[in-house]
N, C-alpha and C positions, 0 to 999 in steps of 0.2 A: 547281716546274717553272719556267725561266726561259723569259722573253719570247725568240723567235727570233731577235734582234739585237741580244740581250745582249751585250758588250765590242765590241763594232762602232764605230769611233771617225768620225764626221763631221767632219768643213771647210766650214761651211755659208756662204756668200758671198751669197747670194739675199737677195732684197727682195722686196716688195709681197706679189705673191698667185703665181706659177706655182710660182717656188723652195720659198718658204715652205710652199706646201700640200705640194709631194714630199717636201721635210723634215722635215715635222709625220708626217707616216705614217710615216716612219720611224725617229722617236722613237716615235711609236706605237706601233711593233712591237720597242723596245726600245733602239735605237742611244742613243748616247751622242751628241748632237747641238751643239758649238759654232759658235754662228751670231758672226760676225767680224763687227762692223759699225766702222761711221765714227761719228766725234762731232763734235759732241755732235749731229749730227740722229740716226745711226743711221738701222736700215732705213725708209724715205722713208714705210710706211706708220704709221709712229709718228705722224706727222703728224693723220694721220683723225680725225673727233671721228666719235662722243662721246668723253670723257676723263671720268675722274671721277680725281680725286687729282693731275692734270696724266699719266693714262698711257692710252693709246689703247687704247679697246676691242676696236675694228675688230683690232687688233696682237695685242692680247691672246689673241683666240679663233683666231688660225692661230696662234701660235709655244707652244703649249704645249710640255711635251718639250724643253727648249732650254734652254739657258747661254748668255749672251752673254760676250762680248770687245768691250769697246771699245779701237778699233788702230787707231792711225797709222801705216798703209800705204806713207806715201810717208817716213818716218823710216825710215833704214836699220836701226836696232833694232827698227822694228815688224813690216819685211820680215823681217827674220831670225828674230824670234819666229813669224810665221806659219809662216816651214820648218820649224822646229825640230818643229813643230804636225802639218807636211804630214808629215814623217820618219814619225811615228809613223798618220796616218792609214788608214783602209781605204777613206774614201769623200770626193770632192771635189766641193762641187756651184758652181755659179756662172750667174749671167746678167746677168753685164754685156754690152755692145755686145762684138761682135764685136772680136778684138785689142787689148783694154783688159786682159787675162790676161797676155797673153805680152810689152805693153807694161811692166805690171807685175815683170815677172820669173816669174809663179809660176802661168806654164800648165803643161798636161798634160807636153811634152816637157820640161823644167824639173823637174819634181816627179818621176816616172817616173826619169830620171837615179837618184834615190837613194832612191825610193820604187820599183819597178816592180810592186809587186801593187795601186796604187795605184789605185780605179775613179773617172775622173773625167768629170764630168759637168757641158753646158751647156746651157743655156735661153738662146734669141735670140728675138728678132719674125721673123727671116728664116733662120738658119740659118748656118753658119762658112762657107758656100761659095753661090757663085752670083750671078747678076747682082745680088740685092737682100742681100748677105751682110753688107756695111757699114751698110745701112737701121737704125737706131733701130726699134722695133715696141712697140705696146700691143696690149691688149686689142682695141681697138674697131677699130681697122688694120686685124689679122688677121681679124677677123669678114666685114669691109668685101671685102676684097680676098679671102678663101675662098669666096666667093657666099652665103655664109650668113645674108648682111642682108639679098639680094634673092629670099630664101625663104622669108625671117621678116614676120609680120603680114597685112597683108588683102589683096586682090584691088585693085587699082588704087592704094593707098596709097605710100609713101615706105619706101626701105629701113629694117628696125626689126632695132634692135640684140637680141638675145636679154638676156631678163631681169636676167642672170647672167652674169659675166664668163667665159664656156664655154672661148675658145680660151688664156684662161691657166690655169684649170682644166685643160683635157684637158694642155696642154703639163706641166703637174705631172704629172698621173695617168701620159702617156707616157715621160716621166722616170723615173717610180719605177720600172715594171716595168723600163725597161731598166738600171736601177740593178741591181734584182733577179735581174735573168737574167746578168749582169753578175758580180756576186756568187756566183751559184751555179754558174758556171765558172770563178773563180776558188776557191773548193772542188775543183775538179777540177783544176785545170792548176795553181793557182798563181800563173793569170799575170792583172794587172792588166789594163783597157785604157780607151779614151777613147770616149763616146758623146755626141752630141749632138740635139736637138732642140729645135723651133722652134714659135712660136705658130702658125702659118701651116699647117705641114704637121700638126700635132698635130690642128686642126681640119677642117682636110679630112680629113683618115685616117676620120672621126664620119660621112663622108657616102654609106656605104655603097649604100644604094637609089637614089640620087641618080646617083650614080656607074654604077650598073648600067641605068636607064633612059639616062644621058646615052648612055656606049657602046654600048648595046643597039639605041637607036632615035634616038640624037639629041636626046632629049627635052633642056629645060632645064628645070630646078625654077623655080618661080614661087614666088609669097607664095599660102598656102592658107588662111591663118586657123587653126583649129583641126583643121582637115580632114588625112584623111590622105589620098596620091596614090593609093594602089592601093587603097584598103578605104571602107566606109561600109556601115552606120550608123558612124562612128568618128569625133567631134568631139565640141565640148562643144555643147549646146543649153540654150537659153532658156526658165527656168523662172517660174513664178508669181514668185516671190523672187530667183531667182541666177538661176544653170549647173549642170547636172550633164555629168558624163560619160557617152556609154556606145561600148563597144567590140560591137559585134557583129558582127562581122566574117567567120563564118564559117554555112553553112547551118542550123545548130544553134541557133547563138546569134539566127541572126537571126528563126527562131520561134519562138525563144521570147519575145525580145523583141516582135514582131507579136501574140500571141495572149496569153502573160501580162501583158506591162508594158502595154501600152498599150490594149490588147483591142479590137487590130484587125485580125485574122485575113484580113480584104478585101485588104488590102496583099501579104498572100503570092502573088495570085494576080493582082493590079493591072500589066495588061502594061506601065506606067513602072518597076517594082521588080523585074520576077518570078528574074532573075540578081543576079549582083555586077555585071557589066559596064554592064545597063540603070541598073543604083543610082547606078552612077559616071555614067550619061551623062545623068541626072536626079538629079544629087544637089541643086539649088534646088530642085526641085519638093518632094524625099524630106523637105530640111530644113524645109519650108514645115510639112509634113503631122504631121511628129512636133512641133512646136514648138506645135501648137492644139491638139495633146493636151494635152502638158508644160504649157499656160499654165494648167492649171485648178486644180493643185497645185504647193505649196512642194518647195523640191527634196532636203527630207529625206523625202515622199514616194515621191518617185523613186527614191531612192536604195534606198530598204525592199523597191519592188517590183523594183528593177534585182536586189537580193541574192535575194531569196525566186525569181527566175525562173534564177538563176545566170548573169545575163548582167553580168560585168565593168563595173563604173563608179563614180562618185563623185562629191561635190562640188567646184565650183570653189572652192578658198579661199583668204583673207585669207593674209600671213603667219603674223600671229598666231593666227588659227585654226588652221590645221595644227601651231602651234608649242604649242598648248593641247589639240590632239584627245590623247584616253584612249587613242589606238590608240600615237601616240608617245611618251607619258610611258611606257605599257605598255613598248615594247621603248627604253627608256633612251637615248631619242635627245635631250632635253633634261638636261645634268647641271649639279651646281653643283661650283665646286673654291673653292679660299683664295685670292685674289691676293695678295700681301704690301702692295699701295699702292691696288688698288681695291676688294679687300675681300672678301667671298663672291660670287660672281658667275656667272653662268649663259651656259654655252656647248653649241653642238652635240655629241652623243655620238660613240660610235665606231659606224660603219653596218656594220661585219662581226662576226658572232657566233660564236662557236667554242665545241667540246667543250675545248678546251684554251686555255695560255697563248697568246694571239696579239699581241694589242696589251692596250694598258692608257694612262691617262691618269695619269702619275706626278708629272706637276709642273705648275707655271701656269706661263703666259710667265715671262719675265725682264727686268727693266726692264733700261734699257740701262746694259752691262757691268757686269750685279752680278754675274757670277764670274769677273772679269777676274784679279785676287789669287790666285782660287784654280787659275784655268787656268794663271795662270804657276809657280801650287809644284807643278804635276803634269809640268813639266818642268826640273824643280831650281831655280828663280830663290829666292833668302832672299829674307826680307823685307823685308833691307833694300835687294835689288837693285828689288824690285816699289815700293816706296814713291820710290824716285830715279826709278824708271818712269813709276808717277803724277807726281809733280813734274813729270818734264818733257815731261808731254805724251805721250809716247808710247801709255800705256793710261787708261784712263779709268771711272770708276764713277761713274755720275750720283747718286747719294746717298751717295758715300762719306762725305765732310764729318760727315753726319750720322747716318753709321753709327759711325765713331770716337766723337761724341760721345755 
């Protein structure tokens, strides 16, 4: 049974992390993924250390499912090889600055001309249109300017970036589905078309409740620390050792937490607690009261009695702790693949499980332009036209040298 986007041919123009991660699921799920890059730096997160062999780690664990092309985009032979590329494409993805494509030659309306089932696809910090449409955008920009720094961390502190770089993340994740639905009406019509989206709007889109308090009532989201806005018991609290979690959030959960985890049955009927409403309008008092419990025991205690009462929770952890917990090696979210230059090496799994073929992890990154030779013989170039290629600059394989030899 084949992967679902088996013979599905990519144009992958992406860098860093938004591109790269829409891409990598999409090799995931079968495509044929040429990622185009420049030399000799290539995609700018080659750069990242650690390195082991002189190839970037950080690079390595997004671009699995990939073939590079190292291309000289501004040599009319390396523009023309890209078309010849785009002719046969089903999927185009890009995120450079806004009109860096159509300065190029080889945006949507360009390509479409002689491709039109062509699905093509950009990532910006701001978006192809609008007053901020020419802005440059990162990560931490869009975080900044979505309110989502002045929501993140504690009660009177400094706007706090989220852990994780979320709004290039989600702008991947928003990407891919609309690649996706993209794609599966062109199964039905036939007809290609152009989708865009932006780190900015990707991340607001995330801000559902937020968005519904602000229209609702005008509320603005604050920094809450661990705390949720509408629900409590629901943060992490202060154990003998750590943090645990716990969610209790509903009348069920919250007696059971009261009488089994804590066995303190007084609180159900304590007029600071006795609603959700009073919990939220005494939630210092509430976290005072569970935290002189919590301090008497480790928080694998907690934990034991949070499961045995069935009220939702857990440990606060390390990275490497969660990256070592038996619950994750169990569902094969830690794997090891072959790198050809850093050697066996350990990357995150695939987080979707299927009865069937759905994704698969078929190849390791690809140093920069090691199938540069071979992408040019899949659209008739001999060998001696790829090798005068090489020579002059046009394509590029960083270890060719000493692949020949």
């Amino acid at each position: 049974m084949a992967l679902p986007l088996e013979g599905v041919k990519v144009l992958d123009l992406t860098t860093v992390m938004a591109g790269p991660y829409c891409s990598m699921v999409l090799g995931d799920m079968g495509a044929e993924i040429i990622k185009v890059e420049n030399f000799p730096e290539g995609d700018a997160s080659r750069r990242f250390d650690p390195k082991i062999n002189d190839e970037s780690y950080c690079f390595a664990v997004l671009n699995r499912n990939k073939k590079s092309l190292g291309l000289n985009m501004k040599d009319p032979r390396g523009k023309e090889i890209f078309l010849k590329l785009a002719a046969k494409a089903d999927i185009v993805t890009e995120n450079f600055r806004p009109g860096v494509v159509r300065k190029l030659g080889i945006d949507y309306d360009c390509i479409s001309k002689f491709n039109p089932g062509v699905i093509y696809a950009s990532m910006s910090g701001f978006g192809q249109t609008g007053p901020y449409g020419r802005k440059g955008g990162f990560d931490i920009v869009a975080q900044g300017m979505s309110g989502i720094m002045m929501m993140t961390g504690y009660p009177g502190g400094r706007p706090a970036k989220v852990g994780i770089a979320m709004n290039d993340i989600s702008s991947g994740v928003t990407a891919l589905y609309g690649i996706l639905g993209a794609y599966i009406g062109k199964l039905r019509s036939g007809k290609g078309q152009y989708l865009e989206t932006s780190l900015l709007e990707a991340g607001l889109a995330w801000t559902h409740w937020e968005s519904g308090a602000y229209f609702g009532s005008g509320e603005l989201p604050t920094a809450t620390g661990t705390r949720h806005r509408r629900s409590t018991p629901y943060q992490a609290y202060k154990t003998q050792d750590g943090y645990v979690t716990v969610g209790a959030n509903n009348n069920k959960l919250w007696t059971n937490f009261c009488t089994i985890v804590c066995n303190k049955p007084e609180w159900l009927t304590d007029p600071r607690f006795k609603d959700l409403s009073l919990r939220l309008k005494n939630i210092d008092g509430l976290e005072k009261e569970i935290e002189l419990v919590f301090a008497a025991q480790p928080t694998a205690h907690w934990v034991e009695k949070l499961d045995e009462a069935a009220v939702p929770g857990g440990p606060v952890y390390t990275y490497d702790q969660i990256l070592n917990d038996p619950h994750i090696k169990a569902r094969k979210m830690v794997v090891e693949i072959d790198h050809p230059k850093i050697g066996r090496m350990k990357s995150l799994g695939i987080p979707v499980k299927s009865t069937g073929e759905l994704t698969a992890i078929r190849q390791p990154a690809p140093w920069l332009g090691q199938h540069s030779g071979e992408t040019l013989r899949s659209i008739g170039c001999s060998d001696g036209d790829i090798d005068a290629l090489f020579e002059s600059g046009v394509i590029y394989d960083k270890y060719r040298e000493k692949a020949i030899a």
